[in-house]
Structures are given as structure tokens and as C-alpha cells.
C-alpha positions in Angstrom: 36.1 -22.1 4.2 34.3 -19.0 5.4 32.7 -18.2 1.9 31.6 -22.2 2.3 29.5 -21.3 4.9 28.4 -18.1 4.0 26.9 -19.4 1.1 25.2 -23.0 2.8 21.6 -21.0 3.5 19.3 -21.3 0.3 15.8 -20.7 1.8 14.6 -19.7 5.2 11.8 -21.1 7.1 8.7 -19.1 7.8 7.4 -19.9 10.9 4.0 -18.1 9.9 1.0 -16.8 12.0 0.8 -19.6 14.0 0.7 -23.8 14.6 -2.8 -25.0 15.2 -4.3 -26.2 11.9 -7.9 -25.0 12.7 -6.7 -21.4 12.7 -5.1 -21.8 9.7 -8.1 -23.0 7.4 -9.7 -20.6 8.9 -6.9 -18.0 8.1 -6.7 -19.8 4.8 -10.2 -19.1 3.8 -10.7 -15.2 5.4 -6.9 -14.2 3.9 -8.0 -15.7 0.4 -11.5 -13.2 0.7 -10.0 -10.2 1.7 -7.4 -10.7 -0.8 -9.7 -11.4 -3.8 -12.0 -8.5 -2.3 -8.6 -6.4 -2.5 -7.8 -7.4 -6.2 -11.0 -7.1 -7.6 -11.4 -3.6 -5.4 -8.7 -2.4 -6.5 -8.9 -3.1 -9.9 -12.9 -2.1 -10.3 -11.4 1.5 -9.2 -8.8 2.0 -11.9 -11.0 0.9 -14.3 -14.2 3.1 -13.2 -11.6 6.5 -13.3 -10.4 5.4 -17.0 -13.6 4.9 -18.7 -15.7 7.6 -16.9 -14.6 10.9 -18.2 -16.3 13.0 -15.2 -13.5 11.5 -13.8 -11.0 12.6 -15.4 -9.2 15.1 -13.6 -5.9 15.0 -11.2 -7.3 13.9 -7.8 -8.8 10.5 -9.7 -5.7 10.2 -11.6 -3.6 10.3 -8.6 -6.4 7.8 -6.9 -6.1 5.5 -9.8 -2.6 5.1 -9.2 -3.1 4.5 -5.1 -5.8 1.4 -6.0 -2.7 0.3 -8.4 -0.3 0.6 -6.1 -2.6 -1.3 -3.8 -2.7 -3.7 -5.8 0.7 -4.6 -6.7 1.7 -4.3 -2.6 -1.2 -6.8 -1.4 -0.1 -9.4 -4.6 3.8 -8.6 -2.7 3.3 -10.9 0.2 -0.5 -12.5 0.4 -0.6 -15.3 -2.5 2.7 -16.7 -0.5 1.0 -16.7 3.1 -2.3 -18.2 1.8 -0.7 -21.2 0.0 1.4 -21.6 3.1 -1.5 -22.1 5.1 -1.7 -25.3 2.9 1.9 -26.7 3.8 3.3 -28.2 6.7 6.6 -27.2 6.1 6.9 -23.1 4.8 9.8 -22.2 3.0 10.9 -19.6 0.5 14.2 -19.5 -1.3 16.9 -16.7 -0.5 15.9 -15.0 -3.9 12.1 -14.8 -3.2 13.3 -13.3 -0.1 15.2 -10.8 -1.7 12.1 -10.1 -4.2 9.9 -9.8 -1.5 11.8 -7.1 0.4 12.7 -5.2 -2.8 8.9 -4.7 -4.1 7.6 -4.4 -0.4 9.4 -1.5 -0.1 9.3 -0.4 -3.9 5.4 -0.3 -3.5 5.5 0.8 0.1 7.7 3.5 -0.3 6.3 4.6 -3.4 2.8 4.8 -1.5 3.9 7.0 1.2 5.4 9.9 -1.9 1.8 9.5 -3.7 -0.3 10.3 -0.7 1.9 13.3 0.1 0.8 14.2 -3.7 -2.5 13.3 -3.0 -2.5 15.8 0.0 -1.0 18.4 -2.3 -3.7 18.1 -4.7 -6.0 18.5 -2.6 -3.9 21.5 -0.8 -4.2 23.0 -4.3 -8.0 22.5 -4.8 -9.3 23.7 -1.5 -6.5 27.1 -0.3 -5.7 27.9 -4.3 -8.9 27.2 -6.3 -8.5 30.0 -8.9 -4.8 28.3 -10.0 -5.6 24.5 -9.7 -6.2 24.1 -13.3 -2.9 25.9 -13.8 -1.1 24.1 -11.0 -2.2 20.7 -11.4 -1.7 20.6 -14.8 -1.4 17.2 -17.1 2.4 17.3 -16.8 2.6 17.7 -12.7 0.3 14.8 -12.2 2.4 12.8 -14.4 5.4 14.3 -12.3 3.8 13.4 -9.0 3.5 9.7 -10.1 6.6 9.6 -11.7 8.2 10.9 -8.6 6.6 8.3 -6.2 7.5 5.4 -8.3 11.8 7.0 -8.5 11.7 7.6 -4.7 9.7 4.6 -4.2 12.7 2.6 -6.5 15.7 4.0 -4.4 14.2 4.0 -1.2 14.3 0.0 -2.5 17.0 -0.5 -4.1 19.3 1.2 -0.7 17.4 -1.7 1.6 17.9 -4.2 -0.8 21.9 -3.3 -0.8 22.6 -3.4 2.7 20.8 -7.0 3.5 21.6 -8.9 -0.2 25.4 -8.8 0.5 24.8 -10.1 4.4 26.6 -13.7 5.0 23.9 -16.1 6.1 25.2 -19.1 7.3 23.5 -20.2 10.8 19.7 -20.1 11.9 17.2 -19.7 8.7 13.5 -19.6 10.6 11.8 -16.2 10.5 8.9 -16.0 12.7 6.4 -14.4 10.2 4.6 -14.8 7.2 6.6 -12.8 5.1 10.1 -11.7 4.3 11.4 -8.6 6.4 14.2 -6.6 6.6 14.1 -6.1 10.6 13.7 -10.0 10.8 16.1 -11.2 8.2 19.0 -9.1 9.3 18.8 -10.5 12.4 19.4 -14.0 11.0 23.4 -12.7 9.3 26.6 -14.4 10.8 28.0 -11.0 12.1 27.0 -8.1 14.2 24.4 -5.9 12.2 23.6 -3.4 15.7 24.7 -0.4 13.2 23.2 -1.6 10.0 20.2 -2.1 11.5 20.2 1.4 12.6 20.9 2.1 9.3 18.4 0.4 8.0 15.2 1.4 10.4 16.2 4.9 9.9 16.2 4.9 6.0 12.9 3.3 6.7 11.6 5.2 9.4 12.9 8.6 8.5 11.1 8.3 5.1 7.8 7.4 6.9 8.1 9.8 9.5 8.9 13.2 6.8 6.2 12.0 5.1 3.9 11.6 7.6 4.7 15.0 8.9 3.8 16.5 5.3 0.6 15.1 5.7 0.1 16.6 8.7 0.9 19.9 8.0 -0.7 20.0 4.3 -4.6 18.8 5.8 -3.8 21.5 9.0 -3.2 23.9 6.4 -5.5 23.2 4.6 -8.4 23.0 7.5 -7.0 26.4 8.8 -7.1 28.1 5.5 -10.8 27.1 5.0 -11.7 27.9 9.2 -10.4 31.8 8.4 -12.2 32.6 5.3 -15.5 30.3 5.1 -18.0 30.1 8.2 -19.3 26.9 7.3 -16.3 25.7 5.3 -14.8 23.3 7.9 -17.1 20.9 7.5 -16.6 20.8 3.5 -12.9 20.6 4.1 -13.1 17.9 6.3 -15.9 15.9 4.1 -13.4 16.2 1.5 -10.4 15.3 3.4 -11.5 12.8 5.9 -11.0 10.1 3.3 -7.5 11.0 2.3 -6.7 11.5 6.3 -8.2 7.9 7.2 -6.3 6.1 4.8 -3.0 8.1 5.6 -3.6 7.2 9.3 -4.4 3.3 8.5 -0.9 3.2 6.2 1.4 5.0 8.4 0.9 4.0 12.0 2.2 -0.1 11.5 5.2 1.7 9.3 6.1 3.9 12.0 5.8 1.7 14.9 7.1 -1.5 13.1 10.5 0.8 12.6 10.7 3.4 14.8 9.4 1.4 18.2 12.5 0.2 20.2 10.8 -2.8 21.5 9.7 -5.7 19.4 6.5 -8.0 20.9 6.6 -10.7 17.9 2.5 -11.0 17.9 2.4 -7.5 17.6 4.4 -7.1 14.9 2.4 -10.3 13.1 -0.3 -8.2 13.6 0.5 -4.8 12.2 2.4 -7.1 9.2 -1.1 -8.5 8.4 -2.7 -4.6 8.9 -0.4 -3.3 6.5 0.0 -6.2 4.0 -3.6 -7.5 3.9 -6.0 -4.6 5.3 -4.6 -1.7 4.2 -5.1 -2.3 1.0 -8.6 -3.6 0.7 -9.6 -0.3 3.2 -8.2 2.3 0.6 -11.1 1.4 -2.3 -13.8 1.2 0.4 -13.0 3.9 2.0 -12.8 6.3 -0.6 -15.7 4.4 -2.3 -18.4 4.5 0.5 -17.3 8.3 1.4 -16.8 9.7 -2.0 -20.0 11.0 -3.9 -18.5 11.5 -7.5 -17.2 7.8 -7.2 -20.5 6.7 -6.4 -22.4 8.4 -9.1 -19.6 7.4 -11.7 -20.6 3.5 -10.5 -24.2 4.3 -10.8 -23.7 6.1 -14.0 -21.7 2.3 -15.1 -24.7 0.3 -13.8 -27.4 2.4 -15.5 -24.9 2.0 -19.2 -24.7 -1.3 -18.6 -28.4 -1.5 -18.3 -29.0 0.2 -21.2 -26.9 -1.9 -23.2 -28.3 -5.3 -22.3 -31.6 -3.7 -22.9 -30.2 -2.8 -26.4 -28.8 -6.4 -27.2 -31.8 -7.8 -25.8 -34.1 -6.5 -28.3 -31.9 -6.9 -31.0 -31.9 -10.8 -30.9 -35.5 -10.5 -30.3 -35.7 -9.0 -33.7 -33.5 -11.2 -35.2 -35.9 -14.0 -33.8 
């Protein structure tokens, strides 16, 4: 009988941002921008690194991967909430819940372990300039990547084995727009006080360590350049404030969504959205408005692209 009713819950009901049908066209129609703004972002970026060789070296290989990684973690969650905003009734079944946690965190988690890379790299570049060739060779960048993605996978894989086994068998609404471990587990027919303690600290320890990494590489790094160059500060930080913003705008909802005792549910909808929407569309501007060799790379795109229309152009007027 017990297996019976641990088995009778199928889907679970989002309860999403909110009830009044005004806000959610309106939702429905800035969610489906940003999100399109995101994709296409996201994507321009990876494509600009690969086909421009000036940028071919490992800090644009490692930020090719961040605009990927983007872009998988925005597609995680936002299609679902903006074809909600079209139903009355938002459900998803107990497997797309299970998907959404496992790549949320597979992406999130892998995320975190490339911008401690990042902030190597860029350790590397600025206190060891005569070695970076040598350091951040072709196979450590692939090593850096390859790294995130593993640590990313079992960082996922150890949420998803705590929560997928959970009996379900009671109350189903989850008062979000997406599937969550802190949320869900709170929904499981038996006490789950240690597991989740288990579970915001696998979470929470992972975004904390890295978050301290990050810290200390870019003080290290602003230090090293302070002692030996008079006016190399304010190179360092030029070159840093990007990686530093975007560090600052992905850790802070982690951290406070899993390490904060107390949980105020619009806050939480609100860092959710920050971390599952914003986030993602801020990493390409941010390192495309403040980055220089980006900028000339699109310019040096625009002026090709020019060039060859120009080409094709009087071609067929030959032809004619």
C-alpha cells in the first residue's frame, strides 16, 4: 500500500511568478526578448572566437565555452516559464522535473569550475607573462573545460540521487517557475531536515570554495600588479573588471538561495529569474561592451561582410 502512494504523484503544479494575467503577457513578452537576446548573444560570441583567428588564444577559448554554457543554462528553465505564461493550468511531469534539476545544476555547476579557470588564465597572463604560452598551453585549456564539465556532471548527478529516490505522495504545487531542489524536497512524504542539509551544503559548499578562489586569484592578481607597476592597477583592473562583474552577478543568488537560513518566497522568485534569465544575457554584454579585442573582431566581421557583398554585388552586375 505504501509503494501505492508513493508512486500516485506524476507532475507537480507550478504555481509560477504570479496570478494576474496582465503581468503575465507582460512577462510573456519581456521573458521571450531577453531570452532570444540571450540565445542569439550567446551564440554570436562563440561563433565570433571560432572564425576570427586574432582570437584564438586560451582566454577566448575559455570565453567561448562561458557563452555556451550560457546558453545551454538559460534554454534549462526559460522556454518552460514563457509557454507557461500561456496556460492556465502549469504543470510539468515528475521526469521533466528530474531533467530540470539535473542540467540546472550540470550547467550551473559546471559554470562556477570554468570561471575559476577563467580567473586562472587570467592569473597566468597578468603575475607570469614570460610562462603563459607555456602554462596555458592547447592541452590545459582543454583540461580546464574538460574539468568544469566532470565536476559540473557529479556535482549533478549527487543532487539528482538524493531527491529522484524521494517518495512523493501528498502536496505537488511548487511555488516557482521552475523545478528546484530546495522546493521539491520539501514536497517528499517523510522528514528530509538532514538531506536537506545535505543537499544545500553540496550546493553551497561548491559555490562558496569557488567563490573564494575567485577572490583570492583577482586579489592576487591586483596585488602582484600594485608592487611592481606604478600605473598597472588600472590595467589589471580594466582587464579584470569584466571577469569580476560577471563572477559577482552568478554567485551572489547561488550563495544566498543555499546558504541563507531564511526563505522569503518573492525573493527567491526573484534571484531564480536573476540567475536563470539575466545572468546569462549579462555575460556577452558585458564582456562585449568592455572588451576591446571583441569589439574590433566584430568590426573586423562587419567590414568582411562588407567586402563581400560588395564583391557579389558587382559580380551579378557583370553577369547583367
Amino acid at each position: 500500500m505504501e509503494e501505492v502512494n508513493q508512486s500516485t504523484v506524476s507532475e507537480f503544479i507550478i504555481l509560477g511568478l504570479c496570478n494576474s494575467w496582465e503581468l503575465q503577457v507582460f512577462f510573456l513578452v519581456a521573458f521571450s526578448s531577453l531570452y532570444l537576446i540571450t540565445i542569439l548573444g550567446n551564440i554570436f560570441i562563440v561563433f565570433l572566437i571560432i572564425v576570427d583567428l586574432h582570437l584564438h588564444s586560451p582566454m577566448y577559448f575559455l570565453l567561448a565555452n562561458l557563452s555556451f554554457i550560457d546558453f545551454c543554462l538559460s534554454s534549462v528553465t526559460t522556454p518552460k516559464m514563457i509557454t507557461d505564461f500561456l496556460k492556465v493550468k502549469k504543470t510539468i511531469s515528475f521526469g521533466g522535473c528530474m531533467c530540470q534539476i539535473f542540467f540546472g545544476h550540470f550547467f550551473g555547476g559546471g559554470e562556477m569550475v570554468l570561471l575559476v579557470s577563467m580567473a586562472y588564465d587570467r592569473y597566468v597572463a597578468i603575475c607570469k607573462p614570460l610562462h603563459y604560452s607555456s602554462i596555458m598551453n592547447r592541452h590545459m585549456c582543454i583540461g580546464l573545460v574538460v574539468t568544469s564539465w566532470i565536476i559540473g556532471f557529479m556535482h549533478s548527478i549527487s543532487q539528482l540521487a538524493i531527491i529522484i529516490k524521494l517518495p512523493f505522495c501528498g502536496p505537488r504545487e511548487l511555488d516557482s517557475f521552475f523545478c528546484d531542489i530546495p522546493l521539491v524536497i520539501k514536497l517528499a512524504c517523510m522528514d528530509t531536515y538532514i538531506l536537506e542539509i545535505l543537499i544545500n551544503a553540496d550546493s553551497g559548499i561548491l559555490a562558496t570554495i569557488c567563490f573564494i578562489l575567485l577572490l583570492i586569484s583577482y586579489s592576487y592578481i591586483l596585488f602582484t600588479v600594485c608592487l611592481y607597476s606604478k600605473d598597472g592597477a588600472s590595467k589589471a583592473l580594466s582587464t579584470c573588471t569584466a571577469h569580476i562583474t560577471v563572477v559577482v552577478l552568478f554567485f551572489g543568488p547561488c550563495i544566498f538561495i543555499y546558504l541563507w537560513p531564511i526563505s522569503i518566497t518573492w525573493v527567491d522568485k526573484f534571484l531564480a529569474v536573476f540567475y536563470a534569465v539575466i545572468t546569462p544575457l549579462l555575460n556577452p554584454a558585458i564582456y562585449t561592451l568592455r572588451n576591446k579585442e571583441i569589439k574590433n573582431a566584430m568590426k573586423r566581421l562587419q567590414h568582411y561582410h562588407i567586402k563581400v557583398i560588395s564583391i557579389s554585388g558587382s559580380h551579378i552586375t557583370r553577369i547583367l
